[in-house]
C-alpha positions in Angstrom: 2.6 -5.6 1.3 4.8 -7.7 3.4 3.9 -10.7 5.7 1.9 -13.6 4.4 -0.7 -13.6 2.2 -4.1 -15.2 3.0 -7.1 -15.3 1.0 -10.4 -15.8 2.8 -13.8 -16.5 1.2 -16.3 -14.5 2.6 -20.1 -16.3 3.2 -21.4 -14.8 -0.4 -18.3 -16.4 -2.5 -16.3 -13.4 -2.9 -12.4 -13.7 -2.6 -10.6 -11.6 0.0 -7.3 -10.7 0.3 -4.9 -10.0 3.8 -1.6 -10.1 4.7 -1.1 -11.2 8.1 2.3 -9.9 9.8 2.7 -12.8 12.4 4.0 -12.8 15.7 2.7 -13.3 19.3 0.9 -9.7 19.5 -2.7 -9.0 20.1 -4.6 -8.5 16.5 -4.4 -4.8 14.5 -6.6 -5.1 11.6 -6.6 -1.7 9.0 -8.6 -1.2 7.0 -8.0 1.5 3.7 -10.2 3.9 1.8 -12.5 3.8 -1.0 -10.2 3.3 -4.3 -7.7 2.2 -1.8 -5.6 -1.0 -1.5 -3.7 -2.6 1.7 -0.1 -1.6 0.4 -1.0 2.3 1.8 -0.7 0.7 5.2 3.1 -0.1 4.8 4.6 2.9 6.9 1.8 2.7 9.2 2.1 -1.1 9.9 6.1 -1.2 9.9 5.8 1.5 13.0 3.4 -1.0 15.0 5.3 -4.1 14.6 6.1 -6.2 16.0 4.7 -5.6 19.0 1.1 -6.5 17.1 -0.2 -9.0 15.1 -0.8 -6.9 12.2 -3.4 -7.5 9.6 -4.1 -5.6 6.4 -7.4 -6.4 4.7 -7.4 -6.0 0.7 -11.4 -5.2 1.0 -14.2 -6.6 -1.9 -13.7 -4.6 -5.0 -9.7 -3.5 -4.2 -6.4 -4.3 -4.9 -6.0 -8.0 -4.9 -9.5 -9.5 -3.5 -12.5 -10.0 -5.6 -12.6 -7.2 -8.5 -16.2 -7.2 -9.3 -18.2 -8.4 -6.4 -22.1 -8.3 -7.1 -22.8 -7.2 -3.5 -21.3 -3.5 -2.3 -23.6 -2.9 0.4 -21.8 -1.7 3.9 -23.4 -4.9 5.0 -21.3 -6.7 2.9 -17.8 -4.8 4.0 -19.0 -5.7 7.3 -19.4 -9.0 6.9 -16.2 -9.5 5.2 -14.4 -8.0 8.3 -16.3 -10.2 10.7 -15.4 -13.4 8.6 -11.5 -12.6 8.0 -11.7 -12.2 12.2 -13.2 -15.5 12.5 -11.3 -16.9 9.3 -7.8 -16.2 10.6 -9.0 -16.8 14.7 -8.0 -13.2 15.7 -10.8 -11.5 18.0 -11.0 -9.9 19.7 -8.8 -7.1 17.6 -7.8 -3.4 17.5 -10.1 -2.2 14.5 -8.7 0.2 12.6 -10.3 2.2 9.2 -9.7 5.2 7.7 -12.3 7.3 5.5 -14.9 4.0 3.8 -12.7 1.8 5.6 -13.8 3.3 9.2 -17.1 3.8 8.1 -16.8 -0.2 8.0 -14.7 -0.3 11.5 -17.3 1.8 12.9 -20.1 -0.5 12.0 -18.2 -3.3 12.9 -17.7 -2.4 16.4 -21.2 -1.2 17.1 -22.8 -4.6 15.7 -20.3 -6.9 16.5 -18.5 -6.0 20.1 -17.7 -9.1 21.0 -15.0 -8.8 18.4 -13.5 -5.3 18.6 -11.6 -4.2 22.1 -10.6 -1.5 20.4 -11.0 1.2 17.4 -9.5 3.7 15.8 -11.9 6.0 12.9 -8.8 7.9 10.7 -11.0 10.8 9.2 -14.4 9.1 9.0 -17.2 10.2 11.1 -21.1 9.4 11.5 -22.4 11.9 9.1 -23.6 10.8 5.7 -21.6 11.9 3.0 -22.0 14.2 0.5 -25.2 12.9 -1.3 -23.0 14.2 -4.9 -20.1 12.2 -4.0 -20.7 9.2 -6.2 -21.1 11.6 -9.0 -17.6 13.4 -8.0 -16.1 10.6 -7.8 -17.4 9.0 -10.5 -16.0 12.1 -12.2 -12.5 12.6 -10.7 -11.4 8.6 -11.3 -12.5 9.3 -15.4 -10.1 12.0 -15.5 -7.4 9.6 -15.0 -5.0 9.2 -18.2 -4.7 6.2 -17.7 -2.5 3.5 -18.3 -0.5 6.0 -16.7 3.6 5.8 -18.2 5.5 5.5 -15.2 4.6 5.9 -11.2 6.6 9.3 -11.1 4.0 10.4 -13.5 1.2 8.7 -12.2 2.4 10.1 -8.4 2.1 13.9 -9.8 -1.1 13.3 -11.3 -2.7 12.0 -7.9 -1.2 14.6 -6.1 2.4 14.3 -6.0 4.2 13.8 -2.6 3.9 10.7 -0.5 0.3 10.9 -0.8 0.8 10.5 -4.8 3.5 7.8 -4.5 1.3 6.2 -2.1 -1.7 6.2 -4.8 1.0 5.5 -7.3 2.8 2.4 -5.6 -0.6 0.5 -5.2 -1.4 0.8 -9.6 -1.1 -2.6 -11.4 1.8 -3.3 -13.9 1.1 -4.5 -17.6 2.4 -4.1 -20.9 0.4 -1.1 -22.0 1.0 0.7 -18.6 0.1 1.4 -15.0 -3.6 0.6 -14.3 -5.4 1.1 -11.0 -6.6 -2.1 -9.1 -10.4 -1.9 -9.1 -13.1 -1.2 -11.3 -14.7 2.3 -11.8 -18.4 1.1 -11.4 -17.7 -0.5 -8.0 -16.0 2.2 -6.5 -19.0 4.6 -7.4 -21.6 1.9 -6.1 -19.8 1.2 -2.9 -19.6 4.7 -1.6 -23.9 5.3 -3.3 -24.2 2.3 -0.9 -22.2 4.6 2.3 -24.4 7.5 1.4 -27.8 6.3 2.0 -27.8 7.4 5.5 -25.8 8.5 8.1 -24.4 6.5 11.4 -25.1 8.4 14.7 -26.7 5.7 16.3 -23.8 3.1 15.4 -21.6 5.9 16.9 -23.7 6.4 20.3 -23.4 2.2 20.5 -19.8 1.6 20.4 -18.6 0.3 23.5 -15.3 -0.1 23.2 -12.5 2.2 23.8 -11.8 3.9 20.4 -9.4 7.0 19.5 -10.8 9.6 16.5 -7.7 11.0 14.4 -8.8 13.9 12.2 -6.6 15.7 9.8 -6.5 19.4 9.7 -7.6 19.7 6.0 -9.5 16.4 5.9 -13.0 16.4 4.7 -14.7 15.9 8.3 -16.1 19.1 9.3 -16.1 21.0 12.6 -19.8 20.5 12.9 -19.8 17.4 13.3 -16.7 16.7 15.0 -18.3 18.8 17.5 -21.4 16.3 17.4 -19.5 13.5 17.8 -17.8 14.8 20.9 -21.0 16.2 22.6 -23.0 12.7 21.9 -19.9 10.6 23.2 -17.3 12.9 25.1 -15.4 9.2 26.2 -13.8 8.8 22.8 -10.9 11.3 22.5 -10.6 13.3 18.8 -7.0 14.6 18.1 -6.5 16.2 14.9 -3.2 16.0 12.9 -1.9 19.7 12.0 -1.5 20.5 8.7 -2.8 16.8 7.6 -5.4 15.9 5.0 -7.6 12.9 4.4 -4.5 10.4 3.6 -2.7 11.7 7.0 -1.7 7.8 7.3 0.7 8.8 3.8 0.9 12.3 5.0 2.3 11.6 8.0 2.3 8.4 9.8 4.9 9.0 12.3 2.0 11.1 14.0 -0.7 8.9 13.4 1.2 6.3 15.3 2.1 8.5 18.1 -1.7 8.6 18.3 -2.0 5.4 18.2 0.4 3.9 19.8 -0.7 6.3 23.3 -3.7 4.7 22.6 -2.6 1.4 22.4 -0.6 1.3 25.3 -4.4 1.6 27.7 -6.0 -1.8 26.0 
């Protein structure tokens, strides 16, 4: 990921990970998906500079921060995003997450508004997740062959198209092969940790402006889309035609025409 890299400790010891873009702009801090790593954010971020400071958090358990942290709790992915705020002297900023990672925004801005004046949810929502998605999970990263030989071949296996080489482009070099960036048991504990309940009542207290961006195919449902809009009809929801979950690989040229609408009322 470009820009500078700066490691913060959050209050439990564990290492994190940003790279901080520069520049006199107001603060955009993104925030990726389970299994995810900051690197997915490239097209994204390249669009929004430089008229933002941009920000792009390696979260506990991912990429290049702390591997095995013992804590996975959401209130420890909250934490972490209220310390690298402090840490690097940014609030208050635009929050930004998509899927685990704006489950974290969203509890961010509801806890913690002194530090968010603005967020953006890229297909997360209130509703608890599917109580078997640990297990699916679980499941889906064990049928990866890896060390996979080569990113072509890892991008096919994860679904080929930018939303493979995005996958692929984030794996970790070594002799034997292509390896992905985190560890198994984490990944399955952090989202256990998400499922436990669901978030309505964070959703009903955010008091910022925020901007919902669904994709057409993406895993939140029209049930509770609908939900969300009748218990907060302020916050806009667009949805992204033809876009799944990864919509910010899919096709960020229309997330940031989202955004950047939205940005331009802060």
């Amino acid at each position: 990921m470009d820009g500078t890299r700066r490691e913060v400790v959050a209050g439990d010891g564990v290492r994190l990970v940003c790279w901080d873009g520069g520049g006199p702009g107001r603060a955009i801090v993104l925030l990726h998906g389970l299994a995810g790593a900051s690197g997915e954010w490239r097209a994204v971020a390249d669009r929004l500079g430089p008229a933002w400071r941009i920000i792009v958090v390696d979260q506990r358990g991912h990429g290049d921060s702390e591997r095995r942290p013992g804590d996975v709790s959401r209130a420890a992915y909250v934490a972490d995003v209220v310390e690298v705020i402090g840490a690097l002297g940014l609030g208050p900023v635009v929050l930004v997450g998509q899927s685990l990672g704006g489950n974290a925004a969203l509890l961010v801005a509801a806890a913690h508004p002194a530090l968010v004046r603005g967020l953006v949810l890229i297909e997360a929502g209130p509703e608890r997740p599917d109580p078997g998605g640990p297990r699916k999970i679980g499941e889906w990263l064990d049928s990866w062959p890896v060390p996979f030989p080569d990113r072509e071949r890892a991008a096919d296996f994860l679904g080929g198209g930018s939303v493979g080489r995005g996958w692929a482009s984030e794996l970790e070099e070594t002799e034997e092969g292509l390896w992905p960036r985190f560890d198994r048991e984490v990944m399955v504990a952090s989202l256990a940790a998400a499922c436990r309940r669901s978030y309505w009542t964070e959703w009903q207290q955010i008091r910022c402006p925020a901007l919902v961006v669904l994709g057409e195919k993406g895993i939140i449902g029209l049930q509770e889309s609908d939900r969300m809009r009748r218990l907060r009809p302020d916050l806009p929801i667009v949805v992204i035609d033809g876009a799944g979950h990864d919509l910010h690989l899919e096709d960020p040229q229309a997330l940031y025409e989202q955004m950047a609408g939205f940005l331009r009322h802060l």
